[in-house]
C-alpha positions in Angstrom: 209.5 124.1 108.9 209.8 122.2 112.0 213.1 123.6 114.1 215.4 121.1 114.9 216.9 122.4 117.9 213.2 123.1 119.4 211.9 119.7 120.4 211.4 120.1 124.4 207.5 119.2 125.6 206.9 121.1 128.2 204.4 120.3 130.7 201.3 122.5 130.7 198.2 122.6 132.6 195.2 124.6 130.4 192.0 125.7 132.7 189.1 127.0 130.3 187.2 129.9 131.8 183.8 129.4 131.6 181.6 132.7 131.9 177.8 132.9 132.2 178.5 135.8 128.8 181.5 133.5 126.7 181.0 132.7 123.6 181.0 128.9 123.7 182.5 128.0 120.3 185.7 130.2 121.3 186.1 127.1 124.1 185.1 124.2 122.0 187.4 125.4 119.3 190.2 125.6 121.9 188.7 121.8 123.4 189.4 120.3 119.7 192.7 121.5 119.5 193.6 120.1 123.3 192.0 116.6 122.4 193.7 116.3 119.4 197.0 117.1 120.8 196.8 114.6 123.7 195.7 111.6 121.4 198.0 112.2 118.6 200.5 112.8 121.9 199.8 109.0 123.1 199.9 107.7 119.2 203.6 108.9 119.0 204.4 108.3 122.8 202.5 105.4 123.9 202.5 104.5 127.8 204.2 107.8 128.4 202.3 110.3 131.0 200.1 113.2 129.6 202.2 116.2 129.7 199.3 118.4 128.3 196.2 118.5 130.8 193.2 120.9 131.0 189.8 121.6 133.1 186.8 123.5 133.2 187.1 126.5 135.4 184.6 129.6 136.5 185.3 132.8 137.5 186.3 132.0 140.6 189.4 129.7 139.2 187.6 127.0 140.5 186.7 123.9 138.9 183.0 123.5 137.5 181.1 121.2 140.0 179.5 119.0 136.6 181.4 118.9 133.4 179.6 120.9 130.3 178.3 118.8 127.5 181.0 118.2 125.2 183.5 120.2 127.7 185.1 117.4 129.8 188.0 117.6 131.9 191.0 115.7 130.8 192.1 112.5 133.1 194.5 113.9 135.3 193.9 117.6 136.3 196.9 118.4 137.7 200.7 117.5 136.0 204.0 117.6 137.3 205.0 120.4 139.8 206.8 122.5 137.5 204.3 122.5 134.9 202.9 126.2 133.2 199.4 127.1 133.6 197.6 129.0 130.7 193.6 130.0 131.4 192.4 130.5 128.3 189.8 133.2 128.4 187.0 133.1 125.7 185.2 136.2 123.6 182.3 137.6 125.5 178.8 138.0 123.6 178.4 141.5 124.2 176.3 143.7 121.7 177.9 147.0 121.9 181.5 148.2 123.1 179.2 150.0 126.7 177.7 146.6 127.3 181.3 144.7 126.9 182.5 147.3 129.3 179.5 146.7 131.9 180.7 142.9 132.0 184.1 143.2 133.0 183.0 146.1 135.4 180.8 143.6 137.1 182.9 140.8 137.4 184.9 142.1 139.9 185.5 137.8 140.6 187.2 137.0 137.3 189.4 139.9 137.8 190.5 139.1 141.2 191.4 135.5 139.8 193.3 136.6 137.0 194.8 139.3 138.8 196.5 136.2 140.8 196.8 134.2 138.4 199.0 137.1 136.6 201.0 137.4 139.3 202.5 133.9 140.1 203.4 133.8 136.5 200.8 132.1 134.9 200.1 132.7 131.2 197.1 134.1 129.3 195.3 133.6 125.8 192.7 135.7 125.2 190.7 135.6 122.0 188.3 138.1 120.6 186.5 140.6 122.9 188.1 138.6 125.9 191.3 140.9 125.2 188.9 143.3 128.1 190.1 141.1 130.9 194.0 141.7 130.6 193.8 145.0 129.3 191.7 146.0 132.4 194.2 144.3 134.8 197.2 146.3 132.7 198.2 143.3 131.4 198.4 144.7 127.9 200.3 148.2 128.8 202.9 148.7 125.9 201.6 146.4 123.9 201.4 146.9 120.4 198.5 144.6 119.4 195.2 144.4 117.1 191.5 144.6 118.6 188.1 143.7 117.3 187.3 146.6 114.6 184.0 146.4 116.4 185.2 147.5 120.2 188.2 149.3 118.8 187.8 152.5 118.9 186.1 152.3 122.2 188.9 150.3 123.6 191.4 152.6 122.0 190.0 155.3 124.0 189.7 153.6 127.4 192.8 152.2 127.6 195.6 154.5 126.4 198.5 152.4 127.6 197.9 149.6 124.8 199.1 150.4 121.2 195.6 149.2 119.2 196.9 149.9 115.7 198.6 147.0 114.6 197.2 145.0 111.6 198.5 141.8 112.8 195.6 138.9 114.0 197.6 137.5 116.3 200.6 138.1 119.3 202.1 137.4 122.7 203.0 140.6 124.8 204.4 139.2 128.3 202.7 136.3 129.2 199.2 137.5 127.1 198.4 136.0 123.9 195.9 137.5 121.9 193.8 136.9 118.8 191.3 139.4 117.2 188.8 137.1 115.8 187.2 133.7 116.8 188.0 132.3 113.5 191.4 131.7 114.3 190.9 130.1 117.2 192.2 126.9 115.8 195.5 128.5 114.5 195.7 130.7 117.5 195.9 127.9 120.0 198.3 125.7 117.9 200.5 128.6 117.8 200.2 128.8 121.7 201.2 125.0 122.3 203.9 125.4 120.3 205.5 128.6 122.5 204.4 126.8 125.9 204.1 123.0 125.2 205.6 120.8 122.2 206.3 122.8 118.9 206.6 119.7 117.4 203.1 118.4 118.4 201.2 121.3 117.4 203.0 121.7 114.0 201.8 117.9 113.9 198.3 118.4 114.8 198.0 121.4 112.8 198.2 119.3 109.7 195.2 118.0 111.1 193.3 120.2 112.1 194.1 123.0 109.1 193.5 122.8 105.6 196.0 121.2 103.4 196.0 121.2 99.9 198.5 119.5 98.5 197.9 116.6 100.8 194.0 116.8 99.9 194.8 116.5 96.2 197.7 113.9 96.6 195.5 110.9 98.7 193.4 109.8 96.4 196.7 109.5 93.7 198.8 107.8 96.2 195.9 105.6 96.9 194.7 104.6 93.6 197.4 106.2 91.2 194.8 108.1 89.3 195.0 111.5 87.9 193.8 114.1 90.3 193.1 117.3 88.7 192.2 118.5 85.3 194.4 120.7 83.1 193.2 124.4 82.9 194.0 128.2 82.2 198.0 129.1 82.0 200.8 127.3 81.5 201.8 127.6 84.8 198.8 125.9 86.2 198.6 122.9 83.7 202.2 122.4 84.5 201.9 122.4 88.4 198.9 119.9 87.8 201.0 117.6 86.1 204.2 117.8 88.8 201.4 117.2 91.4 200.4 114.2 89.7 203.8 112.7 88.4 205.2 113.0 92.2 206.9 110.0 91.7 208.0 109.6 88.1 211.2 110.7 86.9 211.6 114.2 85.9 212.0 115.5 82.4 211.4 118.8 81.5 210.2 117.9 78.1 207.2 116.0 79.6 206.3 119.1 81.6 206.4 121.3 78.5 204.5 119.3 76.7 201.4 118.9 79.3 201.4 122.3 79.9 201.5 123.1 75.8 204.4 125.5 75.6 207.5 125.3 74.7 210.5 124.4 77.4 212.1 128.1 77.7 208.8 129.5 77.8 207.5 127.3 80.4 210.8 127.8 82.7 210.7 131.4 82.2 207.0 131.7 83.1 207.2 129.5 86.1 210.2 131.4 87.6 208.2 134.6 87.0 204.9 133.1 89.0 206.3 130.4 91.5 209.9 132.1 91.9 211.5 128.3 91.1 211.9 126.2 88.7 209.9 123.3 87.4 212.5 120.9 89.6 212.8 123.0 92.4 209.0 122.8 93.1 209.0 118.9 92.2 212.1 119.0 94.8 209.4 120.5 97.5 206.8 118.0 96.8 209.0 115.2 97.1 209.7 116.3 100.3 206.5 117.0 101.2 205.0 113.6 100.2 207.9 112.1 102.0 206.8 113.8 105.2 203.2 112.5 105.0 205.0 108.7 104.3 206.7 108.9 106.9 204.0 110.1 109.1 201.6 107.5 108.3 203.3 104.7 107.4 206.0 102.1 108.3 207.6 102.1 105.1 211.7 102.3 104.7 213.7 105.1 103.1 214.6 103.5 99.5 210.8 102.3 99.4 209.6 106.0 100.0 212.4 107.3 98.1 210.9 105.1 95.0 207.3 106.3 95.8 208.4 109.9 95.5 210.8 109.2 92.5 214.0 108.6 93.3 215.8 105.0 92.6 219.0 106.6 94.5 217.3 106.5 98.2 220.7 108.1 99.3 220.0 111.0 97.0 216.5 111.5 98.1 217.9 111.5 101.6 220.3 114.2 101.2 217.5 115.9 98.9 215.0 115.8 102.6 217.9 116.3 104.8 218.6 119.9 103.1 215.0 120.7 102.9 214.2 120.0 106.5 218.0 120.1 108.6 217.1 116.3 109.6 217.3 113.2 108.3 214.3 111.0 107.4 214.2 109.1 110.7 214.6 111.9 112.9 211.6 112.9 111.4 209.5 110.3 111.8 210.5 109.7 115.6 209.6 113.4 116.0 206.2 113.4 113.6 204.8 110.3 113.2 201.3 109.6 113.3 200.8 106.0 114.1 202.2 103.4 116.9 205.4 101.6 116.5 204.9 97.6 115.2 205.8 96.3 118.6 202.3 97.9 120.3 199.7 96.9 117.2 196.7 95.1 118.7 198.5 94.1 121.9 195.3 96.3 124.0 192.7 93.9 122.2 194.6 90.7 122.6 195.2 91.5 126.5 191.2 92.1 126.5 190.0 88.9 124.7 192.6 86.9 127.2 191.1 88.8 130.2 187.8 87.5 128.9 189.0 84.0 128.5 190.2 83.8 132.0 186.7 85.1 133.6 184.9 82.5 131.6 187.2 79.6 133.1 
């Protein structure tokens, strides 16, 4: 839920450490999640200056002479003066827990840099079998923190000071953040944005960029009102299926009962048992939750997406969102939206076809 007194976007500067061992999809991952950010960034803020920049860096901190295939530099390498720096340091491709230790030992360059980089405050996220790096420098002393089950014995062994047992995928201890698997990577560095950057933006773009099921299932209704699941198994399920697919219908419990083919005390009692709500309580969530994707993608007003998500009452509905989410519909899509405001539709490609006109004059 998105925190309505959290909504600063602080700048931050990202440099990607490429290593001659890194395992490249730990910095594409992080790349998609940094593109994504900055366009859906300039969707909602058009005109306004990139507050979230990044570049390609080696070992020495400096920036790669060529850009990588599918690795560029964003536009404007360095933001305001104030802004945070985070170096993102990948997982290393190293086939045994000796041979991870024989990198780090010989890259006495990378350590220098992050050594400095440490100590004029800058931030670190380290993914994988990266963690080496920081917990080399001491970075990870009293930490309580996860490791690769592969390296973690070893690491457990070599480096006393840091607490390996926790189960946890995922932390921040001072300015490190680490994540245990390359998997995450995605999650991982939303999670980071939203601590240094925007917590709005990445809980934004994480709707992009992770899997949502409820919104999968709901586009093709919303598009062509069709049904968008078949009924199956327990009660329970066939009467989920049927609140998923009557979003926007008024609610009877009778009609619930009967699609799920019990009676109405039996269906309440086994949805409380499974769900922990009630029928309406979860038809309360997804109202809310196809509200939010209205107002994300489309220009519609309150008492039309009230109707859309079954409500005739728009000031019900409204009070309805504004105790699910501590905002009110608008404050929401100012903060969430996913599309340009009317006044800038199609003014780029009218401003290019009159450039053309006047060179051909």
């Amino acid at each position: 839920m998105p925190d309505p007194a959290n909504t600063s976007n602080q700048p931050l500067h990202v440099k990607l450490l490429w290593l001659p061992e890194a395992m490249p999809g730990t910095l594409f991952g992080a790349l998609d999640v940094l593109r994504t950010a900055t366009g859906v960034a300039q969707l909602q803020r058009p005109g306004t200056p990139d507050l979230l920049t990044w570049e390609i860096i080696g070992g020495n901190g400096r920036p790669l002479p060529a850009p990588l295939p599918g690795l560029p530099a964003s536009s404007a390498r360095r933001g305001p003066r104030n802004v945070q720096t985070l170096i993102v340091m990948p997982g290393l491709m190293a086939h045994s827990a000796p041979h991870l230790g024989e990198i780090v030992a010989n890259d006495t360059v990378t350590q220098r840099m992050l050594a400095r980089h440490a100590d004029t405050g800058g931030w670190i996220a380290t993914i994988y079998s990266g963690m080496i790096y920081p917990l080399t420098l001491g970075l990870l002393d009293g930490a309580h923190c996860s490791a690769p089950w592969m390296f973690q014995s070893w690491l457990a062994q070599r480096f006393a000071g840091c607490d390996m047992s926790s189960d946890e995928p995922m932390g921040l201890h001072g300015r490190v953040f680490h994540c245990v698997a390359p998997a995450l990577q995605t999650e991982f560095m939303l999670r980071v944005l939203g601590h240094l950057h925007d917590p709005d933006l990445a809980q934004t773009v994480s709707r992009l960029l992770l899997y949502q099921q409820e919104r999968q299932q709901w586009v093709p209704e919303l598009v062509s009102t069709r049904w968008i699941g078949k009924t199956a198994d327990s009660p329970v399920y066939r009467a989920i299926g049927w609140l998923q697919a009557h979003v926007g219908e008024p609610y009877r419990l009778s009609a619930v009962a009967e699609a799920a083919a019990v009676s109405e005390r039996t269906l309440l009692r086994h949805f409380r048992q499974v769900t922990g709500q009630t029928p309406l309580d979860y038809l309360h969530t997804l109202r809310v939750e196809r509200a939010r994707m209205l107002l994300e993608v489309t220009l519609h007003g309150t008492q039309a997406i009230a109707e859309a998500c079954g409500y005739s009452d728009a000031a019900a509905f409204r009070r309805l969102f504004q105790r699910a989410m501590h905002m009110s519909m608008s404050e929401y899509r100012t903060r969430f939206a996913l599309r340009t405001r009317r006044r800038y539709w199609r003014v780029e490609g009218q401003a290019a076809r009159r450039g053309r006109s006047v060179k051909q004059d």
